[in-house]
N, C-alpha and C positions, 0 to 999 in steps of 0.2 A: 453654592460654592463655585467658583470659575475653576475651568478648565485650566490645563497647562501654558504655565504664561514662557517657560524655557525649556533648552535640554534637559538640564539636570529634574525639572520636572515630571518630564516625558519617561526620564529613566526611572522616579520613583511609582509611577503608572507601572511602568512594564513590571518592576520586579512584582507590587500587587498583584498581576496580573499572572505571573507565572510560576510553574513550579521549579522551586529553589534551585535545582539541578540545572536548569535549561536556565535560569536566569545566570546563575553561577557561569556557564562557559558563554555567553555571550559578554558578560562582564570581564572575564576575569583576564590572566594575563599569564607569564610564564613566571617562573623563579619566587623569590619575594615582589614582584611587579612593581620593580624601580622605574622601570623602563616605560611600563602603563603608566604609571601617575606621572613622571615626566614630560609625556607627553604631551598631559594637557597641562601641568604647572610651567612647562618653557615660557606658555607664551607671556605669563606675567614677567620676564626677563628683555621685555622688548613694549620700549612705547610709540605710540603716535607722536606725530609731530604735524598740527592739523595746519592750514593757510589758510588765512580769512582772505574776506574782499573777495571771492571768486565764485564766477556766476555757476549756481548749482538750482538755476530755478529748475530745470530740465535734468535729473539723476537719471542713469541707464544702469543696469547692473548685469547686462548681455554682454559676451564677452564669444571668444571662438577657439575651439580646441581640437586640435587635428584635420581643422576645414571645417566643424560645425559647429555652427552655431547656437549656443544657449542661451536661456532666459537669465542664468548664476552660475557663477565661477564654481559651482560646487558641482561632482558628479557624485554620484553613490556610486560607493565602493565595492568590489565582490564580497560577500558574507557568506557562510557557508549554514546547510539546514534552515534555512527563514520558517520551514514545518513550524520551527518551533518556537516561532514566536505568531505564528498565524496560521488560520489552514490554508489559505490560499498563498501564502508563503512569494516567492517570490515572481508571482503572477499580479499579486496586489502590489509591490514594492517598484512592478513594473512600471504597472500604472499608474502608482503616486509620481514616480519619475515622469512617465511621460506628461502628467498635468502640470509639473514642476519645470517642462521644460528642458529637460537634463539628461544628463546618459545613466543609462541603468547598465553597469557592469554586474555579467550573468557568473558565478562561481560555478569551476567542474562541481564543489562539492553540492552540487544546490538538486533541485527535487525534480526539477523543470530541463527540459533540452533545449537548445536554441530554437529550434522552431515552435515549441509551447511557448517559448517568450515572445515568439513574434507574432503569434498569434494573439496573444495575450495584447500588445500593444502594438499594433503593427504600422502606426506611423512616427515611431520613436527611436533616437538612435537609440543604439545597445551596443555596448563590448561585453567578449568572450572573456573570459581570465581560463588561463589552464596551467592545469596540475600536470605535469609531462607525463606518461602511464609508459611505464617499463615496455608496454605489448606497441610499439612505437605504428604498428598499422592501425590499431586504435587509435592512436590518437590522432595520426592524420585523418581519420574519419570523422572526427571529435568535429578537427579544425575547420576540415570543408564541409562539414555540415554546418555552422557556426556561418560561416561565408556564405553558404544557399540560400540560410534564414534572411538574409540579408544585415548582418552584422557588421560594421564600419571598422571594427579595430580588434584586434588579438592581445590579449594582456598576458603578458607569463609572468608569473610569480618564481622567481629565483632563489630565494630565501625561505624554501621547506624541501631541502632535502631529508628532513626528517622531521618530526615534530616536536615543538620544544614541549619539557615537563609542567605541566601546569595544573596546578596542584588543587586548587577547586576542583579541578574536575575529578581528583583521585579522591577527596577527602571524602565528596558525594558520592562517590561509587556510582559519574554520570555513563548514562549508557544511551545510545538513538535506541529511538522504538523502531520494533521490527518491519512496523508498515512503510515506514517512510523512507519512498525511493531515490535509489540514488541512479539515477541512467547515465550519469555521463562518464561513469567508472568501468573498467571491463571486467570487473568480478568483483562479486559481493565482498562488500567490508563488514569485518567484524563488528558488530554493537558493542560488545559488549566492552573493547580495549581499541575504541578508534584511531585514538594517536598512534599506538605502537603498529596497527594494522594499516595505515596511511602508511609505514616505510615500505610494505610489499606492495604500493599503487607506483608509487611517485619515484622516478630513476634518478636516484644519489649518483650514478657516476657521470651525468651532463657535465660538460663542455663549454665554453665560448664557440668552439668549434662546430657542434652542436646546431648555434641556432642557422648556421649556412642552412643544413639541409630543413629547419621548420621553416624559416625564409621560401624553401624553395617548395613547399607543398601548400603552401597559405600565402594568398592574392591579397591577405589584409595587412594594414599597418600594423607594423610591433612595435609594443609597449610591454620594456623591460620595469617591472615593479619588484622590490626590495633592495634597490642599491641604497647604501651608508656611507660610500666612500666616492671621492671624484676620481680615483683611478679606473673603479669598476662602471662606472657613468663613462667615462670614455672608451672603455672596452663596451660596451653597450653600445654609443654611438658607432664606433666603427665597424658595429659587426650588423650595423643594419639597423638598428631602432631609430625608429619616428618619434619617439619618447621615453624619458626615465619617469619614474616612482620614486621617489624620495619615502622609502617606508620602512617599519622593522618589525612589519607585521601585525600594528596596532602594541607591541609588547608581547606576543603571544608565543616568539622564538627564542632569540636569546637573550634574556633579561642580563640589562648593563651596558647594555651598546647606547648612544647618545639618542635623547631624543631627537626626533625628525627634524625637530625647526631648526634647531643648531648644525645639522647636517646642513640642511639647504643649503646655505650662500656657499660651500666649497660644490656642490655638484653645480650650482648657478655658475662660474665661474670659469669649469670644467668645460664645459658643454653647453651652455644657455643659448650662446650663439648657434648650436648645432642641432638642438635638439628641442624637444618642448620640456619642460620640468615640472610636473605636478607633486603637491605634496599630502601624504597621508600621515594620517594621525595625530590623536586630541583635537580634533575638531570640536568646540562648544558652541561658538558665539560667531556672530556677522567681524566684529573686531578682530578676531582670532584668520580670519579667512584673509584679511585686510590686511595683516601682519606678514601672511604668507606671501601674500601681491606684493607688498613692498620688498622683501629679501630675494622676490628673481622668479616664484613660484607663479605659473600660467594660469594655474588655477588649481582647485585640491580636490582632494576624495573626502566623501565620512561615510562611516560605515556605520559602528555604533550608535550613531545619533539619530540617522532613520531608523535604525534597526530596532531600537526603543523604541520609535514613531510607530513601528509597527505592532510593536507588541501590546504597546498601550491601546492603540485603537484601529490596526487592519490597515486596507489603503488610505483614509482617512487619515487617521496617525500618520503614518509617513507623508503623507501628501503637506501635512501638520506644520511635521518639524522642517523640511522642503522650505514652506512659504514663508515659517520662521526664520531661516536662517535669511532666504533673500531680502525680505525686509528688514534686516540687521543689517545687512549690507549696502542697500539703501539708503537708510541712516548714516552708517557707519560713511559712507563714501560723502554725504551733504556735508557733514561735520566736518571731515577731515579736509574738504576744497575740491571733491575730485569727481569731475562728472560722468566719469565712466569706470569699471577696473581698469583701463589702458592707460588712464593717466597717476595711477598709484606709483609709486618710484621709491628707490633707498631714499629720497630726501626727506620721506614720510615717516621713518622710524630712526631708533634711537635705543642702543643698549641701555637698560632702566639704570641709574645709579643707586636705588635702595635695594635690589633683590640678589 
């Protein structure tokens, strides 16, 4: 029998492969998960629109995000516990990145400190994602260790002031196992109730104001992740970001908000000229990422779709669904006329009329 020929694949591996619990909160979403399945149904709400006649003997699918340059418009996304879909968790997911070419964004919630990840792949970019910690000298610690390792970019996620309900994980009664460390937190979090225990990590009363002073303790570029709105995309440019996040957290916060893609062209709009604009979530398909590049998008995250990669088969797997995705895009770019992502444009897409 062959191996996994797509994501959705890759995801029926992983569940195989995992216990129900741990596949349930890497899957699942917040509310009834309007907002998850959204995600990935937008993009049937947007077609191509290919050009023939145009020389595509020569595809490129290297493209360049915040000064670096990648092999694919796609970076992995911060994912939190990778334990649990590997043991080497996100020491492998490093490595599948860095074979892939791409940035591996490191989550505070993850197993590994920035310097195990750079050790782990040390001729690779990597971003930091961080969860702000109430103990605010922690976290400047966090940051300029993130910066030592030699980390290229800071990502703050804006959009978990608290954690949304998400009910897989209640119905399983999911709990972390007690081995599996979390070092970049400054005090132990609960197993057994991690959502409600992430509210005494993560400082609900931040500020716009705020990022002046994380600006002023971190030499890296900031990349504001979870904006929905072009208002808050421009308070984000002006308060200093090198880049937005077009995200809503994969659906894992508040179920009902739009999905990502229809978001994009007002932050494109807002801010494209000022800033760079990546977009996260429902990432499946090389098409899908194509979509993104035409509405304004620099290039996107996936998070779930290596994260499967992983689960199904360690660094291998991730490295997997990576190759997969870039040779979708490949394709996906000969087809539609366009010899690089740089030359993807709105003249490329088109609101679908059947969906």
């Amino acid at each position: 029998m062959s191996g996994p020929v797509n994501v959705d694949d890759f995801e029926a591996a992983a569940r195989e492969r995992l216990d129900p619990g741990a596949y349930g909160y890497m899957a699942g979403g917040a509310g009834d998960e309007h907002t998850l399945r959204a995600n990935s149904t937008v993009f049937a709400r947007w077609e191509l629109r290919p050009r023939v006649l145009v020389d595509v003997g020569s595809v490129s699918t290297t493209t360049t995000v915040l000064g670096t340059e990648l092999m694919l418009p796609v970076l992995v996304a911060p994912t939190a516990f990778q334990r649990l879909a590997d043991p080497e968790g996100e020491l492998a997911m490093a490595r599948a990145a860095a074979r892939a070419g791409t940035i591996m964004t490191l989550s505070t919630l993850s197993s590994a400190t920035p310097a195990d990840l750079a050790a782990a792949a040390p001729d690779s970019p990597k971003w930091f994602q961080l969860y702000w910690s109430r103990d605010r000298g922690f976290t400047q610690e966090l940051v300029e260790g993130a910066a030592a390792a030699g980390f290229s970019a800071l990502m703050l996620t804006v959009d978990l002031p608290v954690a949304g309900r998400r009910e897989r994980d209640v119905r399983a009664a999911f709990a972390l196992p007690d081995d599996l460390p979390l070092p970049n937190l400054p005090q132990r979090l609960e197993r057994e109730d991690f959502h409600t225990a992430l509210h005494a990590v993560v400082d609900d009363t931040l500020t716009w104001r705020d990022l002046e002073w994380l600006r002023s303790v971190c030499p890296l570029p900031l990349v504001v992740k979870g904006t929905l709105t072009g208002e808050d995309a421009l308070l984000a440019a002006e308060h200093g970001a090198a880049a937005v996040v077009v995200s809503n957290h994969g659906g894992r916060q508040l179920d009902g908000v739009p999905p990502t893609l229809d978001v994009l062209p007002e932050v494109v709009e807002a801010v494209g000229e000022r800033v760079e604009v990546l977009l996260d979530g429902g990432i499946r398909r090389g098409i899908d990422v194509l979509k993104a590049l035409a509405l304004g998008a620099n290039a996107v995250l996936s998070g779930r779709a290596v994260l499967f990669g992983l689960a199904a088969g360690g660094e291998e797997g991730a490295a997997q669904v990576l190759e997969l995705l870039r040779a979708e895009v490949a394709l996906g770019l000969k087809l539609l006329g366009c010899p690089s992502p740089a030359d993807v444009t709105g003249g490329h897409v088109r609101r679908a009329s059947t969906i």
